[in-house]
N, C-alpha and C positions, 0 to 999 in steps of 0.2 A: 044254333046261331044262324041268322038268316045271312043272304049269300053277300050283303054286304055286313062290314065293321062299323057296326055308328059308335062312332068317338064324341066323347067333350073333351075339350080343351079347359083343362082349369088352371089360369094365369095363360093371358092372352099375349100380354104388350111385353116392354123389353126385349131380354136377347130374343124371345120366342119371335115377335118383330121377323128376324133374321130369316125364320125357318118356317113360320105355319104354312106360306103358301103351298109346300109342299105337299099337306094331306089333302090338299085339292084333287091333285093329278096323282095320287094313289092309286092303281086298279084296286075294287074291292074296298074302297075306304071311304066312308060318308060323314064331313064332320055335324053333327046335329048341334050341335049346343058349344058356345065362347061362354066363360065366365072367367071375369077379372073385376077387381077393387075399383077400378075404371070406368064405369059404367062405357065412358064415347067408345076406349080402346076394345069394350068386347062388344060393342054395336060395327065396331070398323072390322073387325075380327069375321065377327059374321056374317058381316057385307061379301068382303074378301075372301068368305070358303064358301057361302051358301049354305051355311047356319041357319034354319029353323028359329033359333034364338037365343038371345041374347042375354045375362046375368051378372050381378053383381053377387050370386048366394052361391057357394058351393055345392048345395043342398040338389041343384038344380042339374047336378053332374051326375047324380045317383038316381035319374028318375029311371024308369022302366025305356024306354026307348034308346037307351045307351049300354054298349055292351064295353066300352075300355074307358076307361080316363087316362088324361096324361096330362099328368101332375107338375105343372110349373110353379108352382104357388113358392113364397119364400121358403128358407130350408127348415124355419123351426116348425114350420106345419106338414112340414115333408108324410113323417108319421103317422100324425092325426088324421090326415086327408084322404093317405092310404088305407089306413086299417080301415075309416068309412066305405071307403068303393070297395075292397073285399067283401066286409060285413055286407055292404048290399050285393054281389053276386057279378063285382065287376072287374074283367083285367086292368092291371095296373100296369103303366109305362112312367117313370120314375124319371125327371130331368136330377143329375149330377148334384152336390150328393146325395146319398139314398137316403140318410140323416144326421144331424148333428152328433149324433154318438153311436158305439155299437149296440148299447141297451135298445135303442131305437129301433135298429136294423132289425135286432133280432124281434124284438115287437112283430115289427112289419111282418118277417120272416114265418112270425108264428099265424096270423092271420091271414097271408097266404096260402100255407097250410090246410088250415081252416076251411077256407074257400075253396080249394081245388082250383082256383083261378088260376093266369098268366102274369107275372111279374117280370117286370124288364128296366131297365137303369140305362139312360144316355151312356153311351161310351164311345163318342161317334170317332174316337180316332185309336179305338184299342187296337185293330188291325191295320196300322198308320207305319209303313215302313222304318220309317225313324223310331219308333216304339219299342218295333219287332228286334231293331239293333239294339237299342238301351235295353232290353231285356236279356238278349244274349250278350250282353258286355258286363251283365253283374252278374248272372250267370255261371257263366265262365271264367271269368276273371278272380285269380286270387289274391290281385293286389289291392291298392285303393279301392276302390271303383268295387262295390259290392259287397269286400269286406268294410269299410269306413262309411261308406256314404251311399244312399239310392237315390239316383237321378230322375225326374220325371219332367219330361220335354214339355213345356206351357205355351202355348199358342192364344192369341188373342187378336179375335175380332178378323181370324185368318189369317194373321201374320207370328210366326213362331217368335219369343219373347225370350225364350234362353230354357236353363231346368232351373226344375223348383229341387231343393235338395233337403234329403231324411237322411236319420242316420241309417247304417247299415247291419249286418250282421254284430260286429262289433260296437256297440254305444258309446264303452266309454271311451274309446278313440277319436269317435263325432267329436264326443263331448270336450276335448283337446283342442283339434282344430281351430276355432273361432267362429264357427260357421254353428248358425240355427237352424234347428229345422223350420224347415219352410221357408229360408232365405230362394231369394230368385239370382243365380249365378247368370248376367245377363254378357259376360266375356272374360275372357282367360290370358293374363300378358298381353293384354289391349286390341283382341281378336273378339271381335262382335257375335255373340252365340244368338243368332237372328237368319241362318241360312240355315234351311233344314237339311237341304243336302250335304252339309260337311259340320252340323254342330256336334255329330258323333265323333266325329274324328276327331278336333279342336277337341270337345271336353276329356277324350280317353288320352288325350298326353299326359294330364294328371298323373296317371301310372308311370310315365317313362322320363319325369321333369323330378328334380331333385328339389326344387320350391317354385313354386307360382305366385302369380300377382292375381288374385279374380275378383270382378268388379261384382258387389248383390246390391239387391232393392230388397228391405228389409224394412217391414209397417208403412213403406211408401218413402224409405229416405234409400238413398243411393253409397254405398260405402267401399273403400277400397282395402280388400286383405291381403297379407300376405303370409301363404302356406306354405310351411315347412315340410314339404311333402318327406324326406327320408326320414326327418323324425320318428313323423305319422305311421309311417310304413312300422318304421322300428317297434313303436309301444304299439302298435296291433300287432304285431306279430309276438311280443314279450305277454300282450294282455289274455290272445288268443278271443278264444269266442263264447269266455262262457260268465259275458256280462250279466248283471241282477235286469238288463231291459231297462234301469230305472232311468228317468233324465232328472241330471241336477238341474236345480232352480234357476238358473238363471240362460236355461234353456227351453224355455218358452215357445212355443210353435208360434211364430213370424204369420200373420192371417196374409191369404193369398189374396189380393182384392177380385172383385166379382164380375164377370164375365170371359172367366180362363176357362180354356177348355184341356 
């Protein structure tokens, strides 16, 4: 590999918008090549890094003078786009998610393989203090909060949004609740889950509240529930934790709209 990283950018505009300038002032990092659907946004693209040049073809991420892609492209091409840059002999950097399904991933996974290349996935706030807590509060937690439900803190556009919530250890306790997976839990008894520094604290009363009131955004409509939390507690603890994993039908994964991080 020469002493510098020549990157393509494939998928220029949108959130990427947010962040390219960065692989400007990389030590070690040359971006050569923008390619987006956009023709102006990957000419603006490589005005802005000092791009070599510019494309609308994918094709043009896989040339010999590129040693990484990093893959913005929408998610259904996620795959497709990846397996390409390995099959030609190039590291992959993967924007969130890695793909629409796990058959995908593993795809991906196996083509990695393949290549002996670098594979890597957006995860820019996995080491995010508030993360590190929600991960040690399901963890460790043997009430709600791990057994029932997994929280994942959503932040958009910089500004923290509430958690996105999945079922837990236990399903068909979720599955009780009223709550979807993938509903966005945006406050709790009319307390705003929008402060990163206390929305740990605010969400883990759940455990020590006998019912709650919590406000979600669910396909983009805004709804008010009210949880029975000692119930809950109860049939998890009567159901224990050796649910079939399945979800009943009328628990549909709630799609999370696009630019969450």
């Amino acid at each position: 590999m020469p002493n510098q990283l020549r990157i393509a950018l494939a998928g220029s505009g949108g959130v990427v918008r947010r962040y390219r300038g960065t692989y400007r002032h990389l030590p070690g990092v040359q971006v050569v090549a923008t390619i987006d659907v956009n023709e102006q946004e990957a000419r603006q693209a490589a005005a802005e890094l000092g791009a070599g040049r510019a494309s609308t073809d994918f094709a043009d991420a896989l040339r010999d003078d590129v040693d990484a892609v990093v893959i913005s492209t929408p998610n259904h091409l996620h795959a497709e786009h990846a397996v390409a840059a390995f099959d030609a002999g190039k590291h992959v950097l993967l924007q969130k998610p890695m793909a629409r399904t796990a058959a995908e991933c593993d795809t991906i996974l196996a083509a990695q393989r393949r290549s002996g290349r670098q594979l890597g996935v957006y995860m820019n706030l996995l080491d995010h203090p508030l993360f590190r807590d929600m991960r040690r509060l399901v963890s460790d937690d043997p009430n709600l909060i791990g057994q029932v439900m997994r929280p994942q803190p959503v932040f958009a556009g910089g500004k923290m949004r509430g958690f996105r919530v999945y079922p837990g250890a236990n399903r068909q306790a979720f599955a009780r609740i009223g709550l979807r997976a993938g509903d966005l839990v945006t406050a709790i008894n009319g307390t705003p889950l929008d402060d990163k520094d206390r929305a740990q604290e605010i969400f883990s009363t759940l455990n020590s509240s006998t019912d709650a009131r919590v406000t979600v955004t669910r396909n983009g409509r805004q709804q008010e529930l009210v949880l029975n939390i000692a119930q809950i507690a109860g049939e998890a603890e009567q159901l224990g934790n050796g649910g079939d994993g399945m979800m009943p039908p009328d628990q549909s994964p709630a799609e999370p709209p696009s630019g969450e991080q």
